[in-house]
N, CA, C and O of each residue as an XYZ file, in Angstrom:
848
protein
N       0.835     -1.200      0.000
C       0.000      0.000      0.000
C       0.866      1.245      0.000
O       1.659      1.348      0.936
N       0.818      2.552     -1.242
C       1.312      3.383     -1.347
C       0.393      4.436     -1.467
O      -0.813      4.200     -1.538
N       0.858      5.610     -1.498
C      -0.034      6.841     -2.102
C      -0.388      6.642     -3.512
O       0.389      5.889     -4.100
N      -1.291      7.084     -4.167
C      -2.798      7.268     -2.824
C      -3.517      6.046     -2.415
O      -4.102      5.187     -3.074
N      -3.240      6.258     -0.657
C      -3.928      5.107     -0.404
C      -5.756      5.205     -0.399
O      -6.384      6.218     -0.708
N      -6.289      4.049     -0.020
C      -7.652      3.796     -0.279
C      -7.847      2.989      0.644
O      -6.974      2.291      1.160
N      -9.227      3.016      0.988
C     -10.140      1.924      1.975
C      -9.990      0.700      1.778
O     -10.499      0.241      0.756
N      -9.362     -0.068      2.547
C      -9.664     -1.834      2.316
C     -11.124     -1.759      2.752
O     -11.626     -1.302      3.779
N     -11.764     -2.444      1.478
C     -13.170     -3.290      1.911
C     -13.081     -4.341      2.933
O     -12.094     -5.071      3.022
N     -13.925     -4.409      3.572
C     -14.347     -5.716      4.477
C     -14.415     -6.579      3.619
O     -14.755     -6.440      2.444
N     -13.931     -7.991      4.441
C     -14.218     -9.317      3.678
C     -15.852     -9.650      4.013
O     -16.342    -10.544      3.323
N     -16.725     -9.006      5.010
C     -17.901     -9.162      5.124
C     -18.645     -8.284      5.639
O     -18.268     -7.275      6.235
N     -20.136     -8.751      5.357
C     -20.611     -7.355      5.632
C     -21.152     -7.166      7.123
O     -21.301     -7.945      8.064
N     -21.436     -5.482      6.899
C     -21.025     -4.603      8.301
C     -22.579     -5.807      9.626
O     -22.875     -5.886     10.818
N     -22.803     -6.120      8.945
C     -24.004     -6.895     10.345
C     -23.500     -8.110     10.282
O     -24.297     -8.891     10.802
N     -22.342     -8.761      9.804
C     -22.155    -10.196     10.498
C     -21.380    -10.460     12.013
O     -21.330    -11.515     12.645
N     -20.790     -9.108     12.369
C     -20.467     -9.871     14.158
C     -21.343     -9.649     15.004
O     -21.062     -9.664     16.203
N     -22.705     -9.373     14.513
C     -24.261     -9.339     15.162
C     -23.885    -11.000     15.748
O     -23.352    -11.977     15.222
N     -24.331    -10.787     16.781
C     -24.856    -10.022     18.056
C     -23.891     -9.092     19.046
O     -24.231     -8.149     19.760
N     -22.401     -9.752     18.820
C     -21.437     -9.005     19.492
C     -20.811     -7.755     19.254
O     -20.361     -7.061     20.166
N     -20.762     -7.386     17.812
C     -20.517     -5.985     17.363
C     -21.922     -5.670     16.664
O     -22.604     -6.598     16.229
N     -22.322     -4.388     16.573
C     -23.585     -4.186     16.233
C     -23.376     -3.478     14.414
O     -22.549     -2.583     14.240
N     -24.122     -3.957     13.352
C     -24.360     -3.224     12.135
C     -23.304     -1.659     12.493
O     -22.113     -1.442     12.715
N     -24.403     -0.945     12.394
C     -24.190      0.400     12.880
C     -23.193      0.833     13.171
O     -22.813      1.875     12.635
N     -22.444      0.201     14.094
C     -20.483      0.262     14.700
C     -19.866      0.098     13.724
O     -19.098      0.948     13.273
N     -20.184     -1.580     12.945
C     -19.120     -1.134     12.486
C     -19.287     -0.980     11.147
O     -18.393     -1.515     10.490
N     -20.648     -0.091     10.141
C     -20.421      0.637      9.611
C     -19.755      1.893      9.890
O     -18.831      2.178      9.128
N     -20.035      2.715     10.836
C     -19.906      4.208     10.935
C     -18.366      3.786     11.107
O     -17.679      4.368     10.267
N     -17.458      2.755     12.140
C     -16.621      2.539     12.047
C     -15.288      2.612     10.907
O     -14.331      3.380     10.815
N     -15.878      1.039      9.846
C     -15.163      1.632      8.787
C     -15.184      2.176      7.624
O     -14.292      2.157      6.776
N     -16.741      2.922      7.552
C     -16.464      3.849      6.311
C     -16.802      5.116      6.553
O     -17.288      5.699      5.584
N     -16.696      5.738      7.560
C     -16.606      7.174      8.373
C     -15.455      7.283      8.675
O     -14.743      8.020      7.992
N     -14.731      6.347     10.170
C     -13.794      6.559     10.778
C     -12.343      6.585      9.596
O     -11.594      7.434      9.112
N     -12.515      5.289      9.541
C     -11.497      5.053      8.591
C     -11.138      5.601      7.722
O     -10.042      6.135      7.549
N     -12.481      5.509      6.705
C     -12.599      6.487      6.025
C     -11.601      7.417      5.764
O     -10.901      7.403      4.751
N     -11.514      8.395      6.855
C     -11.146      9.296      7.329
C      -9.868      9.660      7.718
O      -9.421     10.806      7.758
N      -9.217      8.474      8.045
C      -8.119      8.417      8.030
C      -7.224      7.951      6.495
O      -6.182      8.494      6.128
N      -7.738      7.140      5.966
C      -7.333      7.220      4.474
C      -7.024      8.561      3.998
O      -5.952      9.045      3.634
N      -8.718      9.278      4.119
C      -8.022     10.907      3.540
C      -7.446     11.679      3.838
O      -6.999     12.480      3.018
N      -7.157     11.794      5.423
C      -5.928     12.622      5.771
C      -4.823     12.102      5.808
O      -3.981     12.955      6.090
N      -4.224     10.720      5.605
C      -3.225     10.500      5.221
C      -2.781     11.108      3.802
O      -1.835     11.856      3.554
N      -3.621     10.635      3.060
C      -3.187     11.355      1.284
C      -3.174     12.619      1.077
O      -2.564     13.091      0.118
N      -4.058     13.600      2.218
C      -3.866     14.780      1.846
C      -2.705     15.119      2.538
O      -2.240     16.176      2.111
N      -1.954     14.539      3.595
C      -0.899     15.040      4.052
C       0.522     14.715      3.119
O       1.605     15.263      3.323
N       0.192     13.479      1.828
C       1.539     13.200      1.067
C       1.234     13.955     -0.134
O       2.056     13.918     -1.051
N      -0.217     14.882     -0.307
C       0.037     15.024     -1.545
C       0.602     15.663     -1.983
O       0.492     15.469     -3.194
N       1.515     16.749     -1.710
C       2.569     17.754     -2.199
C       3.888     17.519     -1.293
O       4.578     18.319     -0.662
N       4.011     15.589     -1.537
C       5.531     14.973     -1.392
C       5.557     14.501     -1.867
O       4.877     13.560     -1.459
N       6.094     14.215     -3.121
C       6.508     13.078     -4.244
C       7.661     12.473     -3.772
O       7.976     11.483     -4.432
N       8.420     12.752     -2.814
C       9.852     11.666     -2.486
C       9.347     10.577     -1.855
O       9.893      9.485     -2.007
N       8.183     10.734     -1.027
C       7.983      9.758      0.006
C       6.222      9.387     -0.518
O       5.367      9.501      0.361
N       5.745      8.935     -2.021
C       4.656      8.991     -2.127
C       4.374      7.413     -2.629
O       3.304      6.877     -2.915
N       5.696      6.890     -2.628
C       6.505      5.260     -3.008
C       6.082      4.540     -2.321
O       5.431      3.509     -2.495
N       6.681      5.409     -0.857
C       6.551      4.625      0.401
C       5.528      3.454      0.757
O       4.356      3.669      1.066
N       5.936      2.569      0.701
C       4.819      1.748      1.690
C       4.399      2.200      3.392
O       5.249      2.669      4.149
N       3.095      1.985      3.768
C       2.833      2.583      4.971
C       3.553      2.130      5.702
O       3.696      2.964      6.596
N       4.205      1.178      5.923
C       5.070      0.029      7.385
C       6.532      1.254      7.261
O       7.148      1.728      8.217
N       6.803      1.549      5.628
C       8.343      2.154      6.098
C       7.625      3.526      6.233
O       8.543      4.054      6.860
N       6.747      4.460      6.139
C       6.362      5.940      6.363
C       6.789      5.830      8.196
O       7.695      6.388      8.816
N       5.550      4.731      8.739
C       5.423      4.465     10.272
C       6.619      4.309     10.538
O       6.862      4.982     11.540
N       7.663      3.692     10.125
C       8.691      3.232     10.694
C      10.137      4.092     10.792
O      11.110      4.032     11.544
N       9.724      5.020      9.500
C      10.504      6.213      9.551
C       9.889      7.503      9.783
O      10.118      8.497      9.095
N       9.097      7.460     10.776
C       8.111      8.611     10.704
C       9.190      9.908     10.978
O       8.772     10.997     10.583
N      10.406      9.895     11.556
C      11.598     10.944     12.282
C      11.996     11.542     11.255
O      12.242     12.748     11.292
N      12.154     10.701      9.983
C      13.333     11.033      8.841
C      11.625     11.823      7.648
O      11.656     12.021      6.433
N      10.574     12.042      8.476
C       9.840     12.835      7.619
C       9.794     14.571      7.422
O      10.051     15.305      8.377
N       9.549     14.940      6.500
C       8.846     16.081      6.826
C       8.460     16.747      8.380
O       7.675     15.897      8.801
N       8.550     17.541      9.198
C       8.475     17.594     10.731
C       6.525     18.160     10.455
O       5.551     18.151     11.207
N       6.749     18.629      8.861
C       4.979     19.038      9.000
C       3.768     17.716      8.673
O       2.557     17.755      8.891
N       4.382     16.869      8.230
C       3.681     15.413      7.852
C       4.314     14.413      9.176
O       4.267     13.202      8.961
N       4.610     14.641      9.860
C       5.482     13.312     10.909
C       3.953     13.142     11.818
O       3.515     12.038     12.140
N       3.452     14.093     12.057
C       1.815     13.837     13.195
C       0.994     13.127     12.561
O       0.611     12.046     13.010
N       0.519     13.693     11.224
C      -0.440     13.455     10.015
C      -0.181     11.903     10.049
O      -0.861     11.156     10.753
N       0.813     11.478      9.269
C       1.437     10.300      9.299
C       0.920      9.619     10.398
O      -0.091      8.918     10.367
N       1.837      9.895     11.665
C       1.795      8.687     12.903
C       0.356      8.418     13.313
O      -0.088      7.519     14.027
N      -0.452      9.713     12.503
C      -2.041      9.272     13.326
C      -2.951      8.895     12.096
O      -3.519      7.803     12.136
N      -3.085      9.501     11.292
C      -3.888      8.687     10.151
C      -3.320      7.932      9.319
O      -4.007      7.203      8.603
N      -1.578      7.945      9.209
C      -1.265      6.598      8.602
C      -1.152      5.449      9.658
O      -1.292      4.339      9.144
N      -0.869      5.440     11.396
C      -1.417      4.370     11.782
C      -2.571      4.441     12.249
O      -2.639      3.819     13.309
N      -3.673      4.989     11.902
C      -4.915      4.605     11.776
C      -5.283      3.142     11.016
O      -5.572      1.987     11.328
N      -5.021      4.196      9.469
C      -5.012      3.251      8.725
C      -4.476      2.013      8.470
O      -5.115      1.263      7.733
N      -2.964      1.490      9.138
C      -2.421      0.187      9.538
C      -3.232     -0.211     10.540
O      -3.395     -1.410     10.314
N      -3.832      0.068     11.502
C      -4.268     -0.542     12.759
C      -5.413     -1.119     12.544
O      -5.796     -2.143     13.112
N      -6.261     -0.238     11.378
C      -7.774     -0.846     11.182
C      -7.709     -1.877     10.527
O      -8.275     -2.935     10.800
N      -6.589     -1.517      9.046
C      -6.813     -3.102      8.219
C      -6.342     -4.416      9.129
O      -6.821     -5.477      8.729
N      -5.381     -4.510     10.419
C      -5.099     -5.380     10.842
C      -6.422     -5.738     12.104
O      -6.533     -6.845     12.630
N      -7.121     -4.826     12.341
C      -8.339     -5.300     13.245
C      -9.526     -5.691     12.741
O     -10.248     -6.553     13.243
N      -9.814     -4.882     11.445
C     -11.018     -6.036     10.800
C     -10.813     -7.361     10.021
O     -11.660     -8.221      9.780
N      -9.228     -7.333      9.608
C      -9.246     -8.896      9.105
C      -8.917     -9.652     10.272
O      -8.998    -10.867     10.087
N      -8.599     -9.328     11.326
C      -8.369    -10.429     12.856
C      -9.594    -11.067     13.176
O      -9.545    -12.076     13.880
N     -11.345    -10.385     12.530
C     -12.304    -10.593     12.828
C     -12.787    -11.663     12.047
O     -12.196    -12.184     11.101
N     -13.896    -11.960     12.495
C     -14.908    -13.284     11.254
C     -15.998    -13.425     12.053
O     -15.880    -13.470     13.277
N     -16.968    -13.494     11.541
C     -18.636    -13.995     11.729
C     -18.501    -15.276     12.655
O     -18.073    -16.393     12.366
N     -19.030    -14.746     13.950
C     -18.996    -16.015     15.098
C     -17.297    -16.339     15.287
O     -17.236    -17.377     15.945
N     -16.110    -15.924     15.011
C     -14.898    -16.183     15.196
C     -14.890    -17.652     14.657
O     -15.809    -18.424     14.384
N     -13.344    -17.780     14.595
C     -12.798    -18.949     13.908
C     -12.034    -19.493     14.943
O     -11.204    -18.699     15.386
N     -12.057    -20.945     15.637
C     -11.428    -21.798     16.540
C      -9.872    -21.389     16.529
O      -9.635    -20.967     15.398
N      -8.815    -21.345     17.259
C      -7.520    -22.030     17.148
C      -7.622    -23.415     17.471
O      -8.078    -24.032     18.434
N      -6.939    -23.808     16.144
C      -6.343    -24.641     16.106
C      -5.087    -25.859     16.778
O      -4.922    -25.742     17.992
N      -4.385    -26.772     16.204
C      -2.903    -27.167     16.844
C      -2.332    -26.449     15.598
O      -2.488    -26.517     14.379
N      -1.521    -25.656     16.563
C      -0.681    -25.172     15.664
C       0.763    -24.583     16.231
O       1.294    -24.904     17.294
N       1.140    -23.872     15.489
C       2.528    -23.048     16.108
C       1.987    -22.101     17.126
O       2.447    -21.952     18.258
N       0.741    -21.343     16.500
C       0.407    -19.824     17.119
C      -0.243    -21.043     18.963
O      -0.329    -20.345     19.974
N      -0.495    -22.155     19.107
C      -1.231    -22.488     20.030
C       0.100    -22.911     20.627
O       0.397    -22.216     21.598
N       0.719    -23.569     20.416
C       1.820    -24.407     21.170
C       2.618    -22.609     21.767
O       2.852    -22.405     22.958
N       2.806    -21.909     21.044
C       3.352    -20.576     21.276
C       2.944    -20.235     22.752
O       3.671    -20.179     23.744
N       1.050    -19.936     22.597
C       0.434    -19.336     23.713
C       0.183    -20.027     24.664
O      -0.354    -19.463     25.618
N       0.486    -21.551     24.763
C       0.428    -22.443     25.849
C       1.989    -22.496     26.237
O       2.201    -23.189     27.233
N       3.000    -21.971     25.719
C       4.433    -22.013     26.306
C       4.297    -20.551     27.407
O       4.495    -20.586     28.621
N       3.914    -19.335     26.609
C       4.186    -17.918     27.360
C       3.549    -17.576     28.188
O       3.863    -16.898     29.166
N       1.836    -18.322     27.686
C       0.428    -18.051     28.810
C       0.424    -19.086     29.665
O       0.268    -18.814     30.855
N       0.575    -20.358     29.306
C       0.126    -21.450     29.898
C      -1.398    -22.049     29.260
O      -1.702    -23.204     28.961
N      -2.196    -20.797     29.187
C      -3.785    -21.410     28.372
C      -4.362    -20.324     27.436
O      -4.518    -19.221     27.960
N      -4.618    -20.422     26.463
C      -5.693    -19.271     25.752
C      -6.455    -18.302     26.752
O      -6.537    -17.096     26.516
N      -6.976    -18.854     27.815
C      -7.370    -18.229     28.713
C      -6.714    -17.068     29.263
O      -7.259    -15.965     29.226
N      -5.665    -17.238     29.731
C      -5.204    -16.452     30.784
C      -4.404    -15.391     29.454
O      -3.940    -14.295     29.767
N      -4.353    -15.801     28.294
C      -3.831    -15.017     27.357
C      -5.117    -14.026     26.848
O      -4.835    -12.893     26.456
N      -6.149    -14.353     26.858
C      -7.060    -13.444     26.836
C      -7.329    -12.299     28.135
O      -7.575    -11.102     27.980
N      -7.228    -12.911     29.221
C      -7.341    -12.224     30.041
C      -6.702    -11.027     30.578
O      -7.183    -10.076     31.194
N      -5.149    -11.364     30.093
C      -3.756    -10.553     29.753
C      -4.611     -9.550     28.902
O      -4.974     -8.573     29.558
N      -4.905     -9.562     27.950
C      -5.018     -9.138     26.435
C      -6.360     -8.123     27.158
O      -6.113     -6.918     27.187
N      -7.383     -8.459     27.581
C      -8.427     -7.908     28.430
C      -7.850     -6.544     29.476
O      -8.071     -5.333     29.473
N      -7.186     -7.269     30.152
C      -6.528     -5.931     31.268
C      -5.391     -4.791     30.685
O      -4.945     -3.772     31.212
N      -5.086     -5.520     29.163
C      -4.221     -4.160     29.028
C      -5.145     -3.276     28.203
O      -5.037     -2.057     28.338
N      -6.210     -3.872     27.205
C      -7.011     -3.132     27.018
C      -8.001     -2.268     27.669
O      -8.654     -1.475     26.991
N      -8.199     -2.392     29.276
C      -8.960     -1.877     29.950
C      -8.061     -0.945     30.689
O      -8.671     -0.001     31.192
N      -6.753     -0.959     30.892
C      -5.556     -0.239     30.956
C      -5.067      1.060     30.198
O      -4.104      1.707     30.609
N      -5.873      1.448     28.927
C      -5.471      2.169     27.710
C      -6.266      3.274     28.565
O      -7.461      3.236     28.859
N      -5.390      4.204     28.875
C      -6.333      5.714     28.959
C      -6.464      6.487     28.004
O      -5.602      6.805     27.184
N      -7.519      6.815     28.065
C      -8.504      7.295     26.809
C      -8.278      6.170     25.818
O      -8.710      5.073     26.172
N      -7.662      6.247     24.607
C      -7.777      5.747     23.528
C      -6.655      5.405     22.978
O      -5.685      6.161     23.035
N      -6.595      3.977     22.235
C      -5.386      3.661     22.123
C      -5.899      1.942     21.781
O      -7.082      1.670     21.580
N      -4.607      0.716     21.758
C      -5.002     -0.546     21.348
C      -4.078     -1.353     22.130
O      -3.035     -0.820     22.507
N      -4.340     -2.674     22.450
C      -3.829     -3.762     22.984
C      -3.794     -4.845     22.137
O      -4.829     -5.359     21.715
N      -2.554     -5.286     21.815
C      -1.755     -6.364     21.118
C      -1.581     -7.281     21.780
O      -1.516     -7.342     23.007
N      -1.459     -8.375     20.728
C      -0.547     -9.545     21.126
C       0.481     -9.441     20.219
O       0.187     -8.842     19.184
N       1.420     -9.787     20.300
C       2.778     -9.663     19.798
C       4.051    -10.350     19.452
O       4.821    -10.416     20.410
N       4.472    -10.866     18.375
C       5.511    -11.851     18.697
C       6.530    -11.164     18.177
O       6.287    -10.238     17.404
N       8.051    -11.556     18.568
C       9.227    -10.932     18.311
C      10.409    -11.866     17.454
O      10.241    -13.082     17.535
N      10.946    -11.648     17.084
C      11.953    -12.551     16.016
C      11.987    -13.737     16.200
O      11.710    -14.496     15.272
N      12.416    -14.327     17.735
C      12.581    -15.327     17.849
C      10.996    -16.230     17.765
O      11.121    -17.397     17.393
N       9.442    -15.722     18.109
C       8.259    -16.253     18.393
C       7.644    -15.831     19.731
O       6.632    -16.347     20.204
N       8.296    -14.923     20.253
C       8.019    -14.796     21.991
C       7.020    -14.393     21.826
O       7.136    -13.302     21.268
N       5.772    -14.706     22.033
C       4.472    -13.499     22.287
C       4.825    -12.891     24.141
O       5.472    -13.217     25.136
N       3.962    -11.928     23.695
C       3.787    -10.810     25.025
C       2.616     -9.539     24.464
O       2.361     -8.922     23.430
N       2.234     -9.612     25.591
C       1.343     -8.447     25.206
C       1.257     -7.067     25.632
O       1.012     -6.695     26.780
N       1.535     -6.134     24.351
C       1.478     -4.721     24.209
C       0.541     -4.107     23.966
O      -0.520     -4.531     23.510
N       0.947     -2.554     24.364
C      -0.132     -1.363     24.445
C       0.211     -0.687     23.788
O       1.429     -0.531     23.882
N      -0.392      0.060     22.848
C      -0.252      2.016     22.315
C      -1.097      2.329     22.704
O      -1.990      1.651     23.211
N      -1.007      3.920     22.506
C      -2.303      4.837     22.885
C      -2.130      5.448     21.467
O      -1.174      5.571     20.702
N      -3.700      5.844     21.423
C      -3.673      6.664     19.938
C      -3.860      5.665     19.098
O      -4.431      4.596     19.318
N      -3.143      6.208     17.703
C      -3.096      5.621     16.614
C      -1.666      4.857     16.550
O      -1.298      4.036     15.710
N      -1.040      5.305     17.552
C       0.338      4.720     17.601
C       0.555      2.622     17.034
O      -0.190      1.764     17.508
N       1.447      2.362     16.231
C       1.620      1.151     15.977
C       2.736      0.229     17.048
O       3.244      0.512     18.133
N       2.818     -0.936     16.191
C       4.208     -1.787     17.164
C       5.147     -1.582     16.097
O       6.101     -2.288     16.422
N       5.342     -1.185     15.328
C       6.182     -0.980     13.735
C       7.489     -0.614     14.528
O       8.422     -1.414     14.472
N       7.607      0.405     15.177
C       8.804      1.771     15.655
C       9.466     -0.140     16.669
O      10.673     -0.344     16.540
N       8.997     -0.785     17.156
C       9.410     -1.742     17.937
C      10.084     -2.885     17.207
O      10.838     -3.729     17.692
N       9.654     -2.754     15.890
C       9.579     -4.191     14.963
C       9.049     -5.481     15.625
O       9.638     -6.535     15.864
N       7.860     -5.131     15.839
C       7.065     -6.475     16.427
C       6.180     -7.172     15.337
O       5.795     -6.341     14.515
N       5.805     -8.255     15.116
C       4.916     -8.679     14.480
C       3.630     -9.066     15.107
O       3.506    -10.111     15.747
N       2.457     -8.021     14.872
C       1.429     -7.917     14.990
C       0.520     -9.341     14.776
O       0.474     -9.834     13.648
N      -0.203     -9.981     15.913
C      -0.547    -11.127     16.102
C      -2.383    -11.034     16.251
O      -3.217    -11.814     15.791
N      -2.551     -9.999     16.923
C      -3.964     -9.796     17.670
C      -3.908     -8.398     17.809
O      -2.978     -8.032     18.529
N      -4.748     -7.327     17.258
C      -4.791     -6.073     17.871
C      -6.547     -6.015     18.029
O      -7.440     -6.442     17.297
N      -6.564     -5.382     19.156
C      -7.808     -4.953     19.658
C      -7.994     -3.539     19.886
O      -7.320     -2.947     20.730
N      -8.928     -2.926     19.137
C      -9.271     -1.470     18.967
C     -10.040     -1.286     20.605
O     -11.138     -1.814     20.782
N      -9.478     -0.636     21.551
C     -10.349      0.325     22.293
C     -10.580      1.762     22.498
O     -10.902      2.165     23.615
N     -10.417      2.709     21.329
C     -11.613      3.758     20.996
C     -12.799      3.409     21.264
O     -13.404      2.365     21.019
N     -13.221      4.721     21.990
C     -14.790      4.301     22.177
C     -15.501      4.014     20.897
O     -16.271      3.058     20.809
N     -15.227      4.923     19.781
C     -16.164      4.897     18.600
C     -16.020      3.110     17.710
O     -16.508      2.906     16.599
N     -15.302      2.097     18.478
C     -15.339      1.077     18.200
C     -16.734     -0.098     19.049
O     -17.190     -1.203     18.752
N     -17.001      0.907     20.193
C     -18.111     -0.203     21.011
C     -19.188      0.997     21.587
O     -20.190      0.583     22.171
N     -18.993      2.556     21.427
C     -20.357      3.354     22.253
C     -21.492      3.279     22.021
O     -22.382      3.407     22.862
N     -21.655      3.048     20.769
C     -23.042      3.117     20.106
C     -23.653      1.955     20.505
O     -24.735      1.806     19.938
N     -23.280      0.817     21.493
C     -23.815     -0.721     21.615
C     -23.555     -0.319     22.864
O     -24.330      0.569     23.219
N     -22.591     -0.696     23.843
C     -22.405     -0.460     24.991
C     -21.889      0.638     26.061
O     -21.396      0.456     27.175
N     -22.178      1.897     25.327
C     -21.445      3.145     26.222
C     -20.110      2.737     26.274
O     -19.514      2.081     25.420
N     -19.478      3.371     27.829
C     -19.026      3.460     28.351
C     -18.659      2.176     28.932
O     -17.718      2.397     29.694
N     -19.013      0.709     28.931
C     -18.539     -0.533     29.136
C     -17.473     -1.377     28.526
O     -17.460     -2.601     28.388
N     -16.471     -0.381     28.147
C     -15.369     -1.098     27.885
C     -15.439     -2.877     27.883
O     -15.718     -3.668     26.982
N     -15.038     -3.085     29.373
C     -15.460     -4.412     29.697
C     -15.781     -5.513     28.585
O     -15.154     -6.431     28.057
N     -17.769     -4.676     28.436
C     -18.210     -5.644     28.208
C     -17.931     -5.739     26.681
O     -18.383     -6.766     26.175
N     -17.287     -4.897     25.841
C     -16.965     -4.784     24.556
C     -16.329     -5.844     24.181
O     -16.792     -6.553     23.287
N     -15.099     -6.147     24.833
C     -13.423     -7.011     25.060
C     -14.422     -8.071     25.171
O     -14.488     -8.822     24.198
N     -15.017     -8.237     25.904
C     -15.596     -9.642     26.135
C     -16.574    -10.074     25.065
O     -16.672    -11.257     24.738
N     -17.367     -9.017     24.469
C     -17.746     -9.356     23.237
C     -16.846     -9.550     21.898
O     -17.080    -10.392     21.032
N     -16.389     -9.152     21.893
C     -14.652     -8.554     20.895
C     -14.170    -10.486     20.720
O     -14.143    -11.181     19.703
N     -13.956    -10.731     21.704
C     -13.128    -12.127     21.951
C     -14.161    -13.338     20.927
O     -13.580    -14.298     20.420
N     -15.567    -13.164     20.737
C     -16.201    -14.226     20.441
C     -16.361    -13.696     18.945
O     -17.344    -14.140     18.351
N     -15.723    -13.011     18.407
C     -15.277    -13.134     16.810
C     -13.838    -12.861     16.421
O     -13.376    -12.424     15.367
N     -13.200    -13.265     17.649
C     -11.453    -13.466     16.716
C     -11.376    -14.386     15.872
O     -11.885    -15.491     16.064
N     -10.699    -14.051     14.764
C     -10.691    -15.061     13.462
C      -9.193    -15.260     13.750
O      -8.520    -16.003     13.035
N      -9.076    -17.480     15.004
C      -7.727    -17.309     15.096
C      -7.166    -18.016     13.988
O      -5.969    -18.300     14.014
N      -8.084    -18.422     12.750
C      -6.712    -19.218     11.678
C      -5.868    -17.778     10.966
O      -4.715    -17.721     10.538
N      -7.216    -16.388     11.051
C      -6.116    -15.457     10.746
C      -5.165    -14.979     11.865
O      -4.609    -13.949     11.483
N      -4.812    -15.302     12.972
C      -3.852    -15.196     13.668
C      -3.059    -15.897     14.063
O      -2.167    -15.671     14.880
N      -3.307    -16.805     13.525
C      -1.714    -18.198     13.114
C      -1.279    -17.664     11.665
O      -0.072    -17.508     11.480
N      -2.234    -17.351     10.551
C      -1.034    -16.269      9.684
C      -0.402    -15.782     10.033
O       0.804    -16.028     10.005
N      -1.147    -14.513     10.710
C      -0.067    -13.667     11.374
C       0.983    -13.629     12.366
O       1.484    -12.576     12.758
N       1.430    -15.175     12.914
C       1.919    -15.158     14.155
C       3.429    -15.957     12.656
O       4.654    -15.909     12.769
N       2.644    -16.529     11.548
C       3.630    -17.276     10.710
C       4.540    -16.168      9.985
O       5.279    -16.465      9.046
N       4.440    -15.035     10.431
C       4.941    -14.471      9.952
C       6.399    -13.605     10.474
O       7.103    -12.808      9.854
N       6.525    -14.260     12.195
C       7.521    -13.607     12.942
C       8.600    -14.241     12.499
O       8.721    -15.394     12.086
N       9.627    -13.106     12.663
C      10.792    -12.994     12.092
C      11.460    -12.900     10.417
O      12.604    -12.690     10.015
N      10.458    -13.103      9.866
C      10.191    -12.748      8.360
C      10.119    -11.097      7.607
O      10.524    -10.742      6.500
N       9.331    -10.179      8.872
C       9.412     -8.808      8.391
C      10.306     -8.075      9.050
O      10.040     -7.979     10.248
N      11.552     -7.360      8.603
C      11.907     -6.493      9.427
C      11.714     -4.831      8.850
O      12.295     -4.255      7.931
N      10.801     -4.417      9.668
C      10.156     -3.013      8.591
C      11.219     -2.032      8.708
O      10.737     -0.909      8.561
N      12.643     -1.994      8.942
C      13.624     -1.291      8.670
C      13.924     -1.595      7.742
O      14.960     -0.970      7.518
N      13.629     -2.414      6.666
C      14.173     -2.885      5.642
C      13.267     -2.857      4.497
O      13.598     -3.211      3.365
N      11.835     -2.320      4.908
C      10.968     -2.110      3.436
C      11.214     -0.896      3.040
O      10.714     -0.473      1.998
């Protein structure tokens, strides 16, 4: 993905994590929010042609070596825009089982059970003041652990490979549950799509985004 970037479509439509995410969310979600961040990313590259090549992983990753008037623009609507495409494809209609796999043998070495790895994953998201996301995370060697940003901020600047991200902005759960964080995460959990997060876990040590 380069300038000009554009909206990834959903692989499905906006009422299939009914009952746990509602229509409504996550329309206004991703073709308002997002939206939105697509276009202020492009309007912030469009009078830079050096850096219009860029893929988003090296913009995020070199956000220092930018422009000092595009470096904000960037870190917040270009990781907008990384954070969303990696949170609606983590999703699927009723979630998808883990499996035996690498990503399971992984989270039964670091967690001990899926469980207590959710629960991890739960408290740092309820941890985020104001707004911001909670990861799972693996590192060169496979280590998962679980991380926080606030904002739009990514794990890119870390070189982590992104396993599980969970959006807690309110404008991801208010319109269904207020102010219940909580009960969002706990709804959130019963459509993780984990065969797409054994992709993504197959992918540690393979990217190093200093190098795109």
């Amino acid at each position: 993905m380069h300038y000009p970037f554009q909206l990834q479509p959903l692989p499905y439509a906006y009422d299939a994590m009914e009952p746990f995410i509602d229509a409504k969310t996550m329309e206004i979600h991703h073709s308002k929010h997002v939206q939105t961040y697509v276009d202020n990313l492009n309007k912030a590259l469009e009078n830079q042609p050096d850096y219009q090549s860029w893929p988003l992983e090296r913009l995020l990753y070199n956000l220092e070596q930018l422009p000092q008037a595009i470096q904000a623009p960037v870190r917040n609507s270009g990781g907008g825009v990384y954070n969303h495409n990696l949170y609606f494809n983590i999703m699927a209609p009723g979630g998808k089982p883990l499996a035996q796999g690498s990503l399971k043998a992984a989270i039964e070495r670091d967690f001990g059970a899926v469980e207590e790895l959710l629960a991890q994953l739960k408290a740092a998201g309820l941890s985020v003041f104001g707004s911001g996301w909670a990861w799972l995370v693996a590192d060169g060697t496979g280590r998962l652990s679980i991380y926080k940003t606030p904002n739009q901020d990514t794990q890119i600047p870390a070189n982590l490979t992104p396993v599980i991200n969970l959006d807690v902005w309110e404008h991801a759960y208010y319109l269904k549950v207020q102010n219940r964080r909580a009960e969002y995460i706990d709804n959130w959990f019963n459509v993780i799509d984990w065969e797409a997060a054994q992709r993504n876990y197959s992918k540690f040590g393979e990217t190093d985004f200093s190098t795109i």
